[in-house]
C-alpha positions in Angstrom: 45.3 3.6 17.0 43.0 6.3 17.3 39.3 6.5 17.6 38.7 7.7 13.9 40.6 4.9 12.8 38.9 2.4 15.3 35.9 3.8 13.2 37.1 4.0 10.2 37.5 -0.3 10.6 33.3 -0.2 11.7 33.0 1.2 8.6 34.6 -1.2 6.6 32.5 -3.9 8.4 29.7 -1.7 7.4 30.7 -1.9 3.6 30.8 -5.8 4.0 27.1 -5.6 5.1 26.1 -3.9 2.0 27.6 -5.6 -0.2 25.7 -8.1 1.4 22.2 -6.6 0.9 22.2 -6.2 4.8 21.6 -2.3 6.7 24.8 -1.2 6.6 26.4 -1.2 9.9 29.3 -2.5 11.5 31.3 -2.5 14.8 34.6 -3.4 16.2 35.4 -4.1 19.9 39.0 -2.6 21.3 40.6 -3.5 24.2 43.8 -2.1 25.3 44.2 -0.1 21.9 44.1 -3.8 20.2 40.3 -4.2 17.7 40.0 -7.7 19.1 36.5 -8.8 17.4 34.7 -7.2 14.2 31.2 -7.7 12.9 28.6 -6.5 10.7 24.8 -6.6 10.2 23.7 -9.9 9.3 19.6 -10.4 10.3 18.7 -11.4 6.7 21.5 -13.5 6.2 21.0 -15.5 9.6 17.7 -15.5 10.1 18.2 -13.7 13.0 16.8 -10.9 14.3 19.0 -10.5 17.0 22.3 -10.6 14.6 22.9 -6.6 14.5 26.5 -5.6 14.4 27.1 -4.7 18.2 25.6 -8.0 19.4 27.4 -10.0 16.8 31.0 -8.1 17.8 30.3 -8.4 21.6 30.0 -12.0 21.5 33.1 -12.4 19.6 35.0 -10.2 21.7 33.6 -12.1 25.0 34.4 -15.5 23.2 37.9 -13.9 22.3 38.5 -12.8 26.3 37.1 -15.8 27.0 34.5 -13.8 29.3 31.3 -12.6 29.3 32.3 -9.4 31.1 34.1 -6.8 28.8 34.7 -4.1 31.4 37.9 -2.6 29.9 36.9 -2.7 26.2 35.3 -0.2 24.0 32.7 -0.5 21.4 33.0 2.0 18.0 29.4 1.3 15.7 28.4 3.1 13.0 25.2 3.6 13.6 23.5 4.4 17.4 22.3 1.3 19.1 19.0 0.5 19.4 17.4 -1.1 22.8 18.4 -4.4 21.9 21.9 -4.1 21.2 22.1 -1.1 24.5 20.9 -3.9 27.1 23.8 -6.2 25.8 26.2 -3.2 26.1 25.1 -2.8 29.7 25.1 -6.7 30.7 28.6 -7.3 28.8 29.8 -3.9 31.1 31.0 -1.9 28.2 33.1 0.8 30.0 32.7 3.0 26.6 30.8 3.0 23.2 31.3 5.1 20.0 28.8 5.9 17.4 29.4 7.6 14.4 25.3 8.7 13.1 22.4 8.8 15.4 18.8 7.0 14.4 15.4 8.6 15.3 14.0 5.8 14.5 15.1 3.3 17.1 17.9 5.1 18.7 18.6 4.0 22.9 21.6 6.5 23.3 19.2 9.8 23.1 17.9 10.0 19.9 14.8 7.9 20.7 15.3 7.4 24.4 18.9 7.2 26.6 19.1 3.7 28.5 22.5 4.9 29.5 21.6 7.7 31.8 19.0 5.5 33.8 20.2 5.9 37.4 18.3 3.3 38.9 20.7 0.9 36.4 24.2 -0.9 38.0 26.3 0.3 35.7 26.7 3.0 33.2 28.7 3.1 30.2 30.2 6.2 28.4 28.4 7.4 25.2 30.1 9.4 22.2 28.8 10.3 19.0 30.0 11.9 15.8 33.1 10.2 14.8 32.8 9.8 10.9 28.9 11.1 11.3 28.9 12.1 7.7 30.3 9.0 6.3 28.5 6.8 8.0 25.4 8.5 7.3 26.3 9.0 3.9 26.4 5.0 3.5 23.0 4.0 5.2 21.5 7.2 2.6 22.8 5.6 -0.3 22.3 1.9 0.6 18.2 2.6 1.6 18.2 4.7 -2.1 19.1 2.1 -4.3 16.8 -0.2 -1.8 13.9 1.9 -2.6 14.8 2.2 -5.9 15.2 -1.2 -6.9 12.3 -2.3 -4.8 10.0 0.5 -6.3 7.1 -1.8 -7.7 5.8 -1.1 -11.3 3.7 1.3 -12.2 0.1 -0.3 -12.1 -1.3 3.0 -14.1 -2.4 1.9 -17.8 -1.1 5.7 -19.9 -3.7 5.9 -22.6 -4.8 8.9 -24.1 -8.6 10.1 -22.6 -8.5 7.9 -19.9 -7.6 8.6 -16.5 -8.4 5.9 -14.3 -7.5 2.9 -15.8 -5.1 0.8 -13.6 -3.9 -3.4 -13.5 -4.9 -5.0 -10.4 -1.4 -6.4 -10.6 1.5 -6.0 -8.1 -0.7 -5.8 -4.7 0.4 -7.9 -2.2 -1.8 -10.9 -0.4 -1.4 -10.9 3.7 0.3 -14.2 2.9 2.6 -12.8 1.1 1.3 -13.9 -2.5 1.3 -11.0 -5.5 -1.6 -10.4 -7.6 -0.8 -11.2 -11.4 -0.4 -8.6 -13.7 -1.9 -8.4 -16.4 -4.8 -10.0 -16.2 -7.6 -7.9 -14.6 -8.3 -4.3 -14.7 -10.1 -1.5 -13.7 -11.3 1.7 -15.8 -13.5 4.4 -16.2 -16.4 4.8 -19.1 -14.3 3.7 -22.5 -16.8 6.1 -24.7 -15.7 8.8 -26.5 -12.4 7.5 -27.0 -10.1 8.6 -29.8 -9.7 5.3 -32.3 -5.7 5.4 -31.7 -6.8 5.5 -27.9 -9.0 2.5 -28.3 -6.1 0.0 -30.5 -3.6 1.5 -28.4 -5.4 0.0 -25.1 -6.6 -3.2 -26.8 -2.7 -3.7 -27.8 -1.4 -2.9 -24.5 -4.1 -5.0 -22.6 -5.0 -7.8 -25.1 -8.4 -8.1 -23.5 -10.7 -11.2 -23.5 -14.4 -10.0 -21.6 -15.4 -6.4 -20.5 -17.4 -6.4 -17.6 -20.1 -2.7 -17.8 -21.8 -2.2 -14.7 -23.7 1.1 -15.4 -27.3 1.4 -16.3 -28.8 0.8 -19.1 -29.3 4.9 -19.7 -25.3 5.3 -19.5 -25.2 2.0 -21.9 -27.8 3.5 -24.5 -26.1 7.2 -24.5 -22.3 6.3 -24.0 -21.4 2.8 -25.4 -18.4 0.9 -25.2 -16.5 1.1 -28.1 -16.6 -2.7 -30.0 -13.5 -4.5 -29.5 -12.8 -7.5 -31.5 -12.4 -10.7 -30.0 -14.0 -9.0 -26.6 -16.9 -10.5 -25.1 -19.1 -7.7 -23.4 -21.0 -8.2 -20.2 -24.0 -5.5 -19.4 -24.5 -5.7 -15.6 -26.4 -3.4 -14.3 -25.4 -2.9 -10.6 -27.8 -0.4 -9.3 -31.2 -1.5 -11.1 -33.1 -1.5 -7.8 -32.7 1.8 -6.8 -31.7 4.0 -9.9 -35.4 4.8 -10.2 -35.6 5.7 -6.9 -33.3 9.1 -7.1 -35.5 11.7 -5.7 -33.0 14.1 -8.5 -31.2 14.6 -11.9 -27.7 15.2 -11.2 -27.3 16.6 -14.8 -30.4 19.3 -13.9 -28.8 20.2 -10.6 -25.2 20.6 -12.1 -26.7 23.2 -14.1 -28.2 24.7 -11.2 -26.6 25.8 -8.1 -28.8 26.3 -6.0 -31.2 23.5 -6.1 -28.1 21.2 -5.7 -27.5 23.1 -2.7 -31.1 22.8 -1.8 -31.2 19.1 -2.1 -27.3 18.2 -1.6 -26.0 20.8 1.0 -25.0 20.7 4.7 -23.7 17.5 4.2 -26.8 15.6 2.1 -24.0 15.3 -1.0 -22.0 12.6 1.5 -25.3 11.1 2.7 -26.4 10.5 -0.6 -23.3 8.9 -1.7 -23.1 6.7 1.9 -26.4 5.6 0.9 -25.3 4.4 -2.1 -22.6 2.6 -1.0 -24.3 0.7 1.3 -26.9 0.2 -1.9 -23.6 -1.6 -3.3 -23.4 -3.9 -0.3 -27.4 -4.7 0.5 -29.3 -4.4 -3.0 -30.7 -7.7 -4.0 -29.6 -7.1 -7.7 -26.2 -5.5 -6.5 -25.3 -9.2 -4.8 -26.4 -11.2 -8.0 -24.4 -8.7 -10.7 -21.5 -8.6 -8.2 -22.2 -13.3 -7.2 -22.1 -13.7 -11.3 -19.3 -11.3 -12.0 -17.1 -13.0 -9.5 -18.3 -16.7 -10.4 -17.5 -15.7 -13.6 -14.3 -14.5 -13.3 -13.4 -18.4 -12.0 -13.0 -19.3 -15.3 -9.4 -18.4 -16.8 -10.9 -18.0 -20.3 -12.5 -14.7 -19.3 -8.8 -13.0 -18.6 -7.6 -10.6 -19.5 -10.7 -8.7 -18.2 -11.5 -5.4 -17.6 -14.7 -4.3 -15.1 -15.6 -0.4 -15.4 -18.8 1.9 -14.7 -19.3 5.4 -15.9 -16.3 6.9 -13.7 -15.0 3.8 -12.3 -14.8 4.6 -9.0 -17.7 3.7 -6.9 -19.5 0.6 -8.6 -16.5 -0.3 -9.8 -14.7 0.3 -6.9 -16.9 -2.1 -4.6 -16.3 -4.8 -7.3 -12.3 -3.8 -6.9 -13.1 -4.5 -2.7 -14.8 -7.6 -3.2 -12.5 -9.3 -5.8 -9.1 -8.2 -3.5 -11.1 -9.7 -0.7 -11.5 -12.8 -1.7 -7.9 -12.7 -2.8 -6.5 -12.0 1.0 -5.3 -8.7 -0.1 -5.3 -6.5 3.3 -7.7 -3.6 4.1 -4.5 -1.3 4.0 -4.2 -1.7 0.4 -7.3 -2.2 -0.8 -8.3 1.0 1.1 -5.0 2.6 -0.8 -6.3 1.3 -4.5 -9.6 2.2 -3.8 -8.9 6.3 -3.1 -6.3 6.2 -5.9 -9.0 7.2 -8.1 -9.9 10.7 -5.9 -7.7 12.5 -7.6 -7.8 10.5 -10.9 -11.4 11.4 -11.5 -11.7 14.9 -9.8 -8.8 15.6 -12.6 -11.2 14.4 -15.6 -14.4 16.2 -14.5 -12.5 19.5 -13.5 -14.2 21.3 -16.5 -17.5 20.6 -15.4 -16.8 21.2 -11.7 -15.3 24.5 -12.7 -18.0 25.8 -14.7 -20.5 24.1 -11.9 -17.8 26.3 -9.3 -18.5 29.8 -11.7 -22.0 29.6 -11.5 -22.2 29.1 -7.7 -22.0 25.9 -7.1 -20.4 24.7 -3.9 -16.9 23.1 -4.6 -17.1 20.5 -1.3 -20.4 18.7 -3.0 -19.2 18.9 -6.4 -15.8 16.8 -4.9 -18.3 14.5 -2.4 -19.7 13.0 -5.6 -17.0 13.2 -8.2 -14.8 12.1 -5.7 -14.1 9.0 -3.4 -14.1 9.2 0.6 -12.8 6.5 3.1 -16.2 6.8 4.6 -18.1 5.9 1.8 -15.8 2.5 1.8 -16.3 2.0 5.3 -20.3 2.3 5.0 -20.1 -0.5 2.7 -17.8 -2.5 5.1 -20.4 -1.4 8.1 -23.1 -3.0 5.7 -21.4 -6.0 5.0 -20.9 -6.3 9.0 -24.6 -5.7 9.6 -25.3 -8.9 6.8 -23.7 -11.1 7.3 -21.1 -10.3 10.2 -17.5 -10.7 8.5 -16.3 -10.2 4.7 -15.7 -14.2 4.5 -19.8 -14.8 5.7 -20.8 -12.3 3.3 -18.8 -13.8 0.4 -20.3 -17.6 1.5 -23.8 -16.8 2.6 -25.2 -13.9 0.8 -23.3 -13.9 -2.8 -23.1 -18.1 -2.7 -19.2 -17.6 -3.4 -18.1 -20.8 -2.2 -14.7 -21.5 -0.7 -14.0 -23.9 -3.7 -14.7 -20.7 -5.7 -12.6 -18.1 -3.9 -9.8 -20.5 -4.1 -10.4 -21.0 -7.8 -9.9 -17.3 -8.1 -6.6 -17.5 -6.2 -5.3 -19.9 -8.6 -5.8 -18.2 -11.6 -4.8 -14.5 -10.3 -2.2 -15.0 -7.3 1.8 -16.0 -7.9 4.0 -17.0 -5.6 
């Protein structure tokens, strides 16, 4: 036999590991022209992370020669070995190994580093590469597409027409391995203005039970939410101890340039908004709204709810932290769900930055407070750090969310 059909055998192995759910790769050990062992990927299956298709096929073929030395056999794999599986090549003296695709990801024969060619090693065994590259890497392509694919989590984006940043909570992932239910709490923008069809159409697709409104109670007066029967609405004002404290009008300095780069330039637009964030964290009446939102949200008659400020991003966001939080759901993805609404929001206010842009206005402030930064996050986080010491502290000593409570929470909004 020859060596493309010594490989053309790996890759049958290979197939059997698909069909298995398992990375694709296989292996078959010759010796004297004879395939005497043949293996394929089984980690998953076995519970073992040591069970890759070389190691697996050298251990057959040394339980076959009844010896753990397999100096006169040859090794053809469909995929290049990784470190593991290149140190067992070298103890079980290998005099020759054939790959057919390389990995750049883990690859010991060159691609990532070459154990082979280490001098100071007592033996050395003869790399090749490239016999059936294409199929081989044809069938790890197509086997981590369909992975991908089938593994691609729902769409956690809410489609209705005027708004842009409404999403489900549901789908994130705990650090013990728990999923967030969907369905039940969510996350949006301002709901005035709203088309009619754009209001039924949300109530149908969320069936909601309480709306949570942390704005103030200017934004409430001028822009309220639209009535929604069977809803129970919550005013909360997050920001009542400093709102009367801005030292500016927003709206006056949007309509002129230059005094919002007199007060908001060289930077003051991302101190202004770090400020705020740590606000969030540190404001008396910012730890009651966020203590009674959360001890609310313990009861399982309030879902499905929905929590919202005017753009849903900042006030809302820190309620989105604090509610993953308590879940377990890791910094990594909160961080992730927490700048998905950059874009979301820069999008809806791009009129208004625009015309802002035409009349002189700088485009970096206009985005540093339209926008969401991952500084702004970690200020808050700093805060928390400076009140209480960890996330779990500040949850127990300063909002009075108990343990009991937090698990509460878990119950009704985690799944197995």
């Amino acid at each position: 036999m020859s060596d493309l059909e010594f490989m053309q055998a790996a890759l049958a192995e290979a197939q059997k590991a698909a069909h298995l759910g398992e990375v694709p790769v296989g292996a078959v050990v010759v010796h004297q022209g004879q395939i005497i062992a043949r293996a394929h990927n089984q980690p998953i299956a076995t519970h073992d992370p040591s069970a890759h298709a070389e190691m697996l096929a050298i251990r057959a073929a040394a339980r076959e020669l009844r010896n753990y030395r397999l100096s006169e056999c040859e090794l053809f794999v469909t995929l290049e070995p990784c470190i593991m599986c290149a140190g067992a090549i070298l103890h079980s003296r290998l005099k020759r190994v054939v790959y057919a695709s390389s990995d750049p990801k883990t690859g010991a024969a060159g691609s990532v580093l070459n154990v082979f060619t280490n001098p100071q090693l007592n033996h050395q065994t003869q790399i090749e590469a490239g016999v059936c590259q294409h199929e081989a890497a044809h069938l790890l392509s197509g086997f981590f597409a369909q992975r991908r694919q089938t593994q691609k989590p729902k769409s956690r984006e809410i489609e209705v027409a005027g708004l842009n940043n409404l999403r489900d909570l549901g789908g994130l992932k705990t650090a013990d391995g728990r999923t967030v239910k969907s369905g039940l709490i969510y996350r949006s923008e301002q709901w005035y203005g709203l088309p009619e069809v754009s209001v039924e159409a949300a109530q149908a697709k969320l069936q909601l039970r309480s709306v949570w409104d942390f704005r103030s109670h200017g934004e409430q007066v001028r822009h309220p939410d639209p009535h929604l029967v069977g809803v129970e609405n919550y005013w909360l004002n997050v920001l009542a101890d400093t709102e009367q404290t801005l030292a500016f009008d927003l709206v006056q300095m949007l309509e002129n340039p230059d005094l919002m780069q007199q007060h908001l330039g060289n930077g003051g637009a991302e101190q202004m908004m770090l400020a705020l964030y740590r606000d969030l964290v540190a404001s008396p009446t910012a730890q009651q709204v966020y203590a009674h939102w959360l001890n609310s949200l313990c009861s399982a008659e309030q879902y499905p709810a929905l929590f919202h400020c005017t753009a849903g991003k900042d006030r809302t966001g820190w309620a989105a932290v604090l509610l993953l939080s308590a879940l377990g759901v890791p910094h990594e993805t909160i961080l992730r769900d927490y700048l998905a609404s950059h874009d979301k929001i820069i999008a809806k206010y791009q009129p208004l930055i625009d015309r802002c842009v035409a009349a002189g206005g700088d485009v970096a402030i206009l985005h540093a407070i339209f926008g969401v930064q991952a500084q702004y996050l970690k200020a808050a986080l700093h805060e928390v750090k400076k009140q209480a010491g960890t996330m779990t502290r500040y949850f127990e000593q300063v909002l009075g969310i108990s343990p009991h409570q937090q698990q509460r929470l878990k119950n009704i909004l985690l799944t197995d």
